[in-house]
C-alpha positions in Angstrom: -11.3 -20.0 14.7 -11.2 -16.1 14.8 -10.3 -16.5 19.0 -7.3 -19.0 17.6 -5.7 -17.0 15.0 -2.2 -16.7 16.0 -0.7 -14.4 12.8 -1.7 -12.3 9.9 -1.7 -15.0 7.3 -4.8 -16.7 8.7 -7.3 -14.2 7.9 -6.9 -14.6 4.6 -8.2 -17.9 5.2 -11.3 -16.5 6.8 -11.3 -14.0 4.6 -11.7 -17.1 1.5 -14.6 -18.7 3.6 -16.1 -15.2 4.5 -16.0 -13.7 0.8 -17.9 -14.6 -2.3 -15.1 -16.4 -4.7 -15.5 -13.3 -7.3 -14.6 -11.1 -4.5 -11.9 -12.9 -2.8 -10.6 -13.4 -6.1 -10.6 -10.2 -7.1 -8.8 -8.9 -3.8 -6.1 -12.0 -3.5 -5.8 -12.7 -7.4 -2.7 -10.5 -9.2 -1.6 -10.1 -12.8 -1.1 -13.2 -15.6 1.1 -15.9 -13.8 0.8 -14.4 -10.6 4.9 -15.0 -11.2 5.4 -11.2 -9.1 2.4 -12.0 -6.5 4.6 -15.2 -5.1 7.8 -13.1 -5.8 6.0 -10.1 -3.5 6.2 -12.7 -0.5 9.1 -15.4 -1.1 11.5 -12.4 -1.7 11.4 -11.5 2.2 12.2 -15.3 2.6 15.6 -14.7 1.6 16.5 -12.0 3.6 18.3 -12.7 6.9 18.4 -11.5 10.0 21.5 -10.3 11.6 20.9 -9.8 15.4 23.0 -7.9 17.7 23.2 -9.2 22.0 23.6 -7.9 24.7 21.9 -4.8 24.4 19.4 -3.3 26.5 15.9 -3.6 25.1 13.8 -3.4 28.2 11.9 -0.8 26.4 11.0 -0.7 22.7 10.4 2.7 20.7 8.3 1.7 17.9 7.4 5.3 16.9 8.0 7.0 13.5 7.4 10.0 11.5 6.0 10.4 8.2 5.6 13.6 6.7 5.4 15.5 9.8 2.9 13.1 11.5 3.7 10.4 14.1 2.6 6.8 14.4 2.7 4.5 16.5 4.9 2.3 14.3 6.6 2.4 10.9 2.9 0.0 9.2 0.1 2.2 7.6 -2.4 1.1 5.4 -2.3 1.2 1.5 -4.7 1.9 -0.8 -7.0 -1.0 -2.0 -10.4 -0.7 -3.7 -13.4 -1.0 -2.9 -13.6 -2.2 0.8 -17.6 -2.5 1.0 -17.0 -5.6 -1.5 -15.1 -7.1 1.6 -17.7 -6.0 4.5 -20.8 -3.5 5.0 -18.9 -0.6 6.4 -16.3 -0.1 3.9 -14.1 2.7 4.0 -15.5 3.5 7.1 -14.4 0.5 9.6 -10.8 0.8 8.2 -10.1 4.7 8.6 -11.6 4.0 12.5 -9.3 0.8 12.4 -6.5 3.2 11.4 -7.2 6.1 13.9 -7.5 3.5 17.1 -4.2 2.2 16.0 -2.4 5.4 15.2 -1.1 5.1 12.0 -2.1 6.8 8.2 -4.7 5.0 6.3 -4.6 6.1 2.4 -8.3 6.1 0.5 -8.4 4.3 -2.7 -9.3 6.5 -5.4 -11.6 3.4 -6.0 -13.1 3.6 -2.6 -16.7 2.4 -2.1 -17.3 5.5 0.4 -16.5 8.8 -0.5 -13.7 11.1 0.6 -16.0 13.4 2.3 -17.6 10.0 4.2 -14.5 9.0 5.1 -13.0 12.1 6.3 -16.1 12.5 8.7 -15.5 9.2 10.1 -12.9 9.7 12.6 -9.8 11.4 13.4 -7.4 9.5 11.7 -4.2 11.4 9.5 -5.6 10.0 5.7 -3.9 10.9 2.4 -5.4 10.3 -0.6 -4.7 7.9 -3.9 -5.3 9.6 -7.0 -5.2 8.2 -10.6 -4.7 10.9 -13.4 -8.1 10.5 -15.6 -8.4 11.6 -19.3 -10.9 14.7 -18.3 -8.5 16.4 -16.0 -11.3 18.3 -14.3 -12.1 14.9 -12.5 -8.4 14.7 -10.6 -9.2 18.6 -9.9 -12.1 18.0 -8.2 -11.3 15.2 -6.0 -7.8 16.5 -5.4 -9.9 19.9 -4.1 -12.5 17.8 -2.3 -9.4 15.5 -0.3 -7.6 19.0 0.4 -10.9 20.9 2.0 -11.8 17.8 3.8 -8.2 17.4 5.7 -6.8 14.9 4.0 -2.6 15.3 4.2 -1.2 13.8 0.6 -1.6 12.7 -2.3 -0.7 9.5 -3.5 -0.5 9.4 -7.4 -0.3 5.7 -8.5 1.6 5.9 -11.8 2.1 2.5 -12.8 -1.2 2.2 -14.2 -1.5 3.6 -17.9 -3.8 0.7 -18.5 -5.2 -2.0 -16.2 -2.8 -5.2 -16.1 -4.2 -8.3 -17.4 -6.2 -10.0 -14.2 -7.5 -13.2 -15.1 -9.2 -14.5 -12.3 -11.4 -11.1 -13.0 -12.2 -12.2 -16.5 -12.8 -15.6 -15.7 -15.4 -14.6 -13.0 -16.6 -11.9 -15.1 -16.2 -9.5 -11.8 -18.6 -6.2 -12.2 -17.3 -2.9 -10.7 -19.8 -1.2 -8.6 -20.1 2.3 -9.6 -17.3 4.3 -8.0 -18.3 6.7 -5.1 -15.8 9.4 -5.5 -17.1 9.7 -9.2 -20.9 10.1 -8.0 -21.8 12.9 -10.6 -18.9 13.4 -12.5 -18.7 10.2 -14.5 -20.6 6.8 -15.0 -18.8 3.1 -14.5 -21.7 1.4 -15.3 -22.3 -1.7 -17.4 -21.9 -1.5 -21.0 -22.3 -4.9 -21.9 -23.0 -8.2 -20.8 -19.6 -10.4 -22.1 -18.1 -10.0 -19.5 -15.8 -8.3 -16.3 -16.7 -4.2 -16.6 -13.7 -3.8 -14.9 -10.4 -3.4 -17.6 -13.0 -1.6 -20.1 -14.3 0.5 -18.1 -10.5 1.5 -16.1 -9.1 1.7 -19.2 -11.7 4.6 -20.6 -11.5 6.5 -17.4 -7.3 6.9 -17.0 -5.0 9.0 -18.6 -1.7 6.6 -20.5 -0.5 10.5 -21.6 0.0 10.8 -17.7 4.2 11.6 -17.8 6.5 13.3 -15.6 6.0 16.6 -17.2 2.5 16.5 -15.6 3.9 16.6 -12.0 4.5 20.3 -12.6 0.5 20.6 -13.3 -0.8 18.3 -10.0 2.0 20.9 -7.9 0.0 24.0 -9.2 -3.5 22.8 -8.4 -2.9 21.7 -4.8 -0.9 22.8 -1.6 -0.6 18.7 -0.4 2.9 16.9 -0.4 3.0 14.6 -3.3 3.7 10.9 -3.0 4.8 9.4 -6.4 3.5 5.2 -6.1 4.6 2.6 -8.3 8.6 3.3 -8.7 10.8 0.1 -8.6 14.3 1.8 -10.4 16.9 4.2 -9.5 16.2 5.8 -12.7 12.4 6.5 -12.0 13.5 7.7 -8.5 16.0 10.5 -9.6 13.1 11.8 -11.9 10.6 12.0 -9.0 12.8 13.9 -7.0 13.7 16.0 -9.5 9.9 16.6 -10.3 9.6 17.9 -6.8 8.3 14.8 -4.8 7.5 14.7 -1.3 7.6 10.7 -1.0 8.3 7.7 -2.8 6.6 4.6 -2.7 8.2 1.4 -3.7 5.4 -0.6 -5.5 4.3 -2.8 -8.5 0.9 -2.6 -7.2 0.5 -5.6 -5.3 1.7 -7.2 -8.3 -1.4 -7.0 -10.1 -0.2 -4.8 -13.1 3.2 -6.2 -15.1 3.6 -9.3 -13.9 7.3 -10.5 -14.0 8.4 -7.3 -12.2 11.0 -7.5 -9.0 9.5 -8.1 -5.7 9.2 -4.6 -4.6 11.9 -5.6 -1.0 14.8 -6.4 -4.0 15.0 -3.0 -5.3 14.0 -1.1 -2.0 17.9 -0.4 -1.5 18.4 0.7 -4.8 15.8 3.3 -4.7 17.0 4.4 -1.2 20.4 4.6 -2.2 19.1 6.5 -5.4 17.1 9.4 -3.4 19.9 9.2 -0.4 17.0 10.2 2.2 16.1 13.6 1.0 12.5 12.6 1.2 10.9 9.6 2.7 10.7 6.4 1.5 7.8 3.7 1.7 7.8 0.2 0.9 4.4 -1.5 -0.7 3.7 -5.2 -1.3 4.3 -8.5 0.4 4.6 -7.4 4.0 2.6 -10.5 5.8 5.3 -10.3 9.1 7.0 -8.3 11.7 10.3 -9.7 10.6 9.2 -7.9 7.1 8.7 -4.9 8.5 11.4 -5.0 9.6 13.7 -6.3 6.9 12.6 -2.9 5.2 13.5 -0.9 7.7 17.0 -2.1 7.6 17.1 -1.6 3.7 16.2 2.2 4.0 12.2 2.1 4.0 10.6 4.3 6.6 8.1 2.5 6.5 5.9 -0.2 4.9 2.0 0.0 3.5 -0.4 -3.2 4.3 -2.9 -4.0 1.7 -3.9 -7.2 1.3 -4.2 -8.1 5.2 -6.0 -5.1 6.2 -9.1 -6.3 3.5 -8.9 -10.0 4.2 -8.6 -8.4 8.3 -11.7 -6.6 7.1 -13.7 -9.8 5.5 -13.2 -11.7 8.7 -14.2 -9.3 11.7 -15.0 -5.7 10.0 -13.4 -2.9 12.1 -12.0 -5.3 14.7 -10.2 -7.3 11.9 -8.3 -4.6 11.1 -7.0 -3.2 13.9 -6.1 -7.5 14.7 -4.2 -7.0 11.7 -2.3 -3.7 12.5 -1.3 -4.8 15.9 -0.4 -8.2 15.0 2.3 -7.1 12.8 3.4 -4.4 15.2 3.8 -6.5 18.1 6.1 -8.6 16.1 7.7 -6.2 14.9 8.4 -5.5 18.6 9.6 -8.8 19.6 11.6 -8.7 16.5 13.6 -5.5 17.7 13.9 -6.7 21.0 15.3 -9.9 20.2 17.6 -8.5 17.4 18.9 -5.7 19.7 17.2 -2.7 18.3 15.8 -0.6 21.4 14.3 1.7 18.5 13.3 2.4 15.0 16.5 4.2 14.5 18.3 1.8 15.6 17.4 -0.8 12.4 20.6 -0.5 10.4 21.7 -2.1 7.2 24.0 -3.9 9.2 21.0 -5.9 10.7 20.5 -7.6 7.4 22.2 -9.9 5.1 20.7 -10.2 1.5 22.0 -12.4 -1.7 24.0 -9.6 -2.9 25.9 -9.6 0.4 25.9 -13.1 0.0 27.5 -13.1 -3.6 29.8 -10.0 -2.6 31.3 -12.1 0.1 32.1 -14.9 -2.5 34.0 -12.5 -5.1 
């Protein structure tokens, strides 16, 4: 079936038949009702496209820079946890996917290889995902050990005072391996046998004091731009820039936090508008199409993080799965430029798009 697969959304069938159910469940499954999960992907749905004729598009400029470093095309890949759960290589086959298709991979902080591993790897432009844990000393090191081993960001993921309330984890009592970055500076081990180690043991390792104050303290003990993750209002915006961040992601974690939440593509504008492009802006969560892509892109995003696809890419052909993945989406991402009359990136415009606020503005 592999040879047949004619978009991104069937290899997460693969990646079901390819997976243990604990696992798959544990990559595809999101928070409570799952309400935000659907919302991630159906919210794109409603977004049409707007496209312009007559315009010469015999070549297509899919290039983009984030942060000083050009891609290939405005798709990286976002953080998600523990790859080896999804194939043998890990970390490893997705940074390699991510250098042969020229775009920014960001390691989980719950990677199942190590930033060091990873880093030696390949070639590939890598930031790093850090959560804030209650010993301090613990985001010190890693932040040190991602610095010294070329890594170009760091990604704080502040949504996550606690772990959200996964129930497909609970009811498949899904163990944590032990976490490779944390090799000798902490144990995740078992501490009982009634259940999923996984909200326990998450919840006794982060930091819920973690505010914007501390922004100020993650500045002072690294020279890395700082991307804030998890921000889904103007308000939360306007305080990361004002805390001195280098980037913005638009996120609600792939929806497995606080369920109920806004698909993260229905308040991408609102943040944009809110920062008015002093520092970039990413969008996280639901991307499955090159129309998606580029629907953020005409909102304001730079550009978009892949999560999900790259690990069910990953389940079904390793390294090779990945990089099917990547330049799936970017090739129709292509055709959709061509065909909507955008000979580059620059040339997406809000003007490309009409949404259901345009729709009810034009109706007032």
């Amino acid at each position: 079936m592999a040879d047949e697969i004619v978009n991104v959304n069937e290899f997460q069938v693969l990646a079901r038949q390819a997976l243990p159910k604990m696992y798959y469940d544990f990559y595809a499954g999101g928070a409570e009702d799952e309400h935000t999960l659907k919302k991630n992907v159906q919210e794109f749905q409603r977004i049409i496209l707007l496209p312009r004729v007559l315009v010469d598009v015999s070549s297509i400029a899919l290039s983009t820079n984030i942060l000083g470093y050009t891609i290939s095309a405005p798709i990286m890949i976002a953080p998600t946890a523990m790859h080896k759960l999804a194939h043998p290589e890990g970390e490893l086959a997705t940074a390699r996917a991510a250098a042969a298709c020229n775009t920014i991979m960001t390691l989980s902080f719950t990677a199942s290889c190590s930033v060091e591993e990873v880093a030696a790897s390949c070639d590939a432009v890598r930031f790093f995902q850090l959560y804030v844990c209650k010993r301090r000393d613990i985001a010190v090191n890693l932040v040190q050990r991602a610095e010294k081993s070329g890594y170009k960001a760091i990604v704080l993921t502040a949504d996550t005072p606690r772990l959200g309330r996964r129930e497909a984890d609970i009811k498949n009592k899904m163990i944590l391996p032990q976490l490779k970055n944390l090799e000798g500076l902490m144990s995740i081990e078992v501490f009982s046998d009634k259940g999923s180690n996984i909200k326990p043991n998450t919840n006794e390792i982060f930091d819920p004091s973690l505010c914007w104050r501390d922004i100020a303290w993650l500045k002072y003990i690294t020279n890395l731009p700082i991307l804030i993750k998890g921000i889904l209002t103007r308000e939360d915006a306007i305080k990361a820039m004002e805390v001195g961040a280098a980037g913005i992601i638009v996120s609600n974690h792939g929806a497995r936090q606080l369920d109920y939440t806004p698909a993260t593509i229905s308040v991408l504008e609102e943040v944009v508008q809110a920062v008015g492009r002093r520092v970039p802006v990413l969008l996280d969560g639901g991307v499955r199409r090159g129309t998606d892509v580029f629907k953020a892109l005409a909102l304001g995003a730079q550009a978009v993080l892949v999560g999900r696809p790259v690990i069910y890419g990953l389940a079904a052909k390793g390294e090779a799965g990945v990089r099917k993945v990547m330049q799936m989406l970017k090739d129709e991402l292509e055709l959709t430029m061509a065909l909507a009359g955008c000979p580059s990136v620059e040339d997406i415009s809000r003007g490309h798009v009409r949404t259901d606020r345009d729709r009810l503005q034009s109706m007032l």
